[in-house]
C-alpha positions in Angstrom: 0.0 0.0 0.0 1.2 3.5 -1.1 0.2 6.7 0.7 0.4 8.5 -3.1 -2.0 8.7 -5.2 -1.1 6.1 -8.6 -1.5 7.5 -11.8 -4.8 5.9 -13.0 -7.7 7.3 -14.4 -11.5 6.0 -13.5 -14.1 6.4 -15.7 -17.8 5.0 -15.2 -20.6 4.7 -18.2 -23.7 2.8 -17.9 -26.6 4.0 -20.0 -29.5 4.2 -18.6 -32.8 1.7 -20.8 -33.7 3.2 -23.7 -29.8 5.0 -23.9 -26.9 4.3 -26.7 -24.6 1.7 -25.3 -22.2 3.6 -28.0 -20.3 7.0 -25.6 -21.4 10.4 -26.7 -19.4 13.3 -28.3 -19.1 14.6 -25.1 -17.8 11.4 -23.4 -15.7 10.3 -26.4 -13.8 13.7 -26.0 -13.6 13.2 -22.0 -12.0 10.4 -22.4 -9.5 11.4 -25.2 -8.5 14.9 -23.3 -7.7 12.2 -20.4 -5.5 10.3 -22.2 -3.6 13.2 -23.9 -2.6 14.8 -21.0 -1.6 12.0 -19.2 0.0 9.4 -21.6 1.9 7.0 -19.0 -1.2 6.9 -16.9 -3.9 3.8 -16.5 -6.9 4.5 -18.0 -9.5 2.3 -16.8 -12.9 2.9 -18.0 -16.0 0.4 -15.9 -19.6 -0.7 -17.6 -22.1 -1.4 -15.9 -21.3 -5.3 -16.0 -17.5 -4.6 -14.8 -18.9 -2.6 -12.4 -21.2 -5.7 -10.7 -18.5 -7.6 -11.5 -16.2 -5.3 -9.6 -18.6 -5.1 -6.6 -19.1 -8.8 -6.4 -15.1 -9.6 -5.9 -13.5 -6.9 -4.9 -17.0 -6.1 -2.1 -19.3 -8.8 -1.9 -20.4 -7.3 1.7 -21.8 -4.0 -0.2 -24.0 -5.6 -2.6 -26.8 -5.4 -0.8 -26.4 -1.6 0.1 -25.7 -1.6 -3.8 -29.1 -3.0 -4.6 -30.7 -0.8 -2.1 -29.9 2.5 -3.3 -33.2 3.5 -5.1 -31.6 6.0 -7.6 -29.2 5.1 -10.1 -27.1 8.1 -9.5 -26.3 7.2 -6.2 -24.7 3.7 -7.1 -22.4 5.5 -9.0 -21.4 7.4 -6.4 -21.0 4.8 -4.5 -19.3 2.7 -7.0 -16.6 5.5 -7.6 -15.7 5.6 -3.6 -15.3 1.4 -4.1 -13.2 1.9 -7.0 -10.7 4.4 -5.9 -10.8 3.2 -2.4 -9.5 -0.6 -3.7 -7.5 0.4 -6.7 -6.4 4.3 -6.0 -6.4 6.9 -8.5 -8.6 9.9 -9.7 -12.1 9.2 -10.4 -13.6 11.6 -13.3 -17.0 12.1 -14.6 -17.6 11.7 -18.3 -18.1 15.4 -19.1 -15.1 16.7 -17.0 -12.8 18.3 -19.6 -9.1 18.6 -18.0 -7.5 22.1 -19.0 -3.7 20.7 -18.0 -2.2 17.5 -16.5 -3.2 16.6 -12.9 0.5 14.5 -13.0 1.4 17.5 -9.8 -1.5 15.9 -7.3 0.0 12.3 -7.5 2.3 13.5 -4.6 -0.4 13.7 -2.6 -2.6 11.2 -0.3 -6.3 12.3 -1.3 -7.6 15.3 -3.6 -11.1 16.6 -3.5 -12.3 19.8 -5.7 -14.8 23.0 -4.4 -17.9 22.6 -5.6 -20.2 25.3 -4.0 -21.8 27.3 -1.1 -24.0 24.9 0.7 -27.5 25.6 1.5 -27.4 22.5 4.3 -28.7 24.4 7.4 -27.2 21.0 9.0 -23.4 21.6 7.8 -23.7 25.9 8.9 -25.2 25.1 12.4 -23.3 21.6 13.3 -20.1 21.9 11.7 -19.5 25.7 10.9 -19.1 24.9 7.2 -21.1 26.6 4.5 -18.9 25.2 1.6 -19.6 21.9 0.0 -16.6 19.3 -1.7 -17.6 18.2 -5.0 -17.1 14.3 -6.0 -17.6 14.9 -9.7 -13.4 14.6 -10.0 -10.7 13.5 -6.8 -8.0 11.6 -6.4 -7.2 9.2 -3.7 -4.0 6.6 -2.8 -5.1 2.8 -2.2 -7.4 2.2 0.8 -7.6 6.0 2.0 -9.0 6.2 5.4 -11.3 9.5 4.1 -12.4 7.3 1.2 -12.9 4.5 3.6 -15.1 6.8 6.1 -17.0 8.5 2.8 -17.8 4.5 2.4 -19.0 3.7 5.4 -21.2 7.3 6.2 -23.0 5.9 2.5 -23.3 2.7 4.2 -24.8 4.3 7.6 -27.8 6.5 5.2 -28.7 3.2 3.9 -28.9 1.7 7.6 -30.2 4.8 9.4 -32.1 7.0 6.9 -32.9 9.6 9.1 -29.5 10.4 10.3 -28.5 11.0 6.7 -31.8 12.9 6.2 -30.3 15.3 8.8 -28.6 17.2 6.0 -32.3 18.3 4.9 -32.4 20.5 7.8 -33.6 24.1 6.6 -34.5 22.8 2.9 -38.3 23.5 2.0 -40.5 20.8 1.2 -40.6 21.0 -2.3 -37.1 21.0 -2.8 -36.3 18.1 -1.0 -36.3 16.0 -3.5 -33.3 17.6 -5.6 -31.3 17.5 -2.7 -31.7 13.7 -1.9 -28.5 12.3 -4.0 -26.1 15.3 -3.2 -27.0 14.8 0.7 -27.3 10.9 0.7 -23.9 9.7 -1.4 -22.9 13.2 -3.5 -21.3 16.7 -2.6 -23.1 16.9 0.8 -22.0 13.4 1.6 -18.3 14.1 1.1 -18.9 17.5 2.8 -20.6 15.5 5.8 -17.7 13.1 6.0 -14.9 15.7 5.8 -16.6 18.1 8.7 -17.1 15.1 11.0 -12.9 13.2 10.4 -11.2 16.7 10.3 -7.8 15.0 10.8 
């Protein structure tokens, strides 16, 4: 085990029914600006059967909580925590664009981006923290401990709904349900997860 991030690349695609198996423009170009830029790096792109496959015998004991997630989004969240936190790498959506090489963050143990002002009434009042990590790109070395915890707080919302719903805290009704992925296993999650291990 290394406490550097390796040089590897993660990409997920699994098309929804209904959806081209074939990658789009966009996508196509994600993954070619990716390999430009970094040439001597692992590219490793999962489909939604590597992705079971992947789950099945790398974490057979998250299956379940795999199956049990009722939006699709938030299995690939929680498939791109698995994935870097047993292989190590960076983990990129499929319509990041990379404007230089990220070669200078592979001296480091874990990498997270900004994504925005929170409005989580919970992470203001509990933790002093009105900014929110984003997950749509980071970087981590082999069997992080953050990655690990982010891991096991997506674990907890599927065992204890109510303490993840405590993120909700201050959101009006009818917005609720936009702000049930970022809360649950997005942004908020890794927010969540970074206010409450500090070290």
């Amino acid at each position: 085990m290394t406490d550097k991030i390796p040089p590897r690349i993660i990409h997920v695609y699994s098309p929804e029914s209904g959806e081209p198996e074939e990658l789009s423009l966009l996508h196509q170009a994600a993954l070619a600006n990716a390999k430009a830029l970094h040439p001597n790096f692992e590219h490793v792109l999962f489909g939604s059967g590597e992705m079971e496959d992947f789950v099945r015998e790398e974490f057979p004991e998250f299956q379940a909580v795999m199956a049990s997630f009722s939006r699709r989004i938030q299995r690939f969240d929680f498939f791109r925590y698995l994935a870097v936190y047993r292989i190590g790498g960076f983990y990129f959506d499929l319509d990041v664009l990379l404007a230089r090489s990220i070669c200078p963050l592979l001296d480091h143990t874990c990498v997270f981006p900004f994504e925005e002002l929170t409005v989580s009434q919970f992470l203001r009042d509990s933790h002093g923290m009105d900014w929110e990590v984003a997950n749509y790109g980071f970087g981590a070395a082999p069997q992080n401990a953050f990655i690990g915890a982010l891991i096991e707080n997506c674990v907890r919302f599927v065992n204890e709904p109510a303490w993840g719903y405590q993120m909700m805290q201050g959101i009006p009704g009818a917005f609720r349900d936009v702000y049930v992925v970022p809360f649950t296993t997005g942004p908020g999650m890794v927010s969540r997860t970074l206010a409450e291990n500090p070290h």
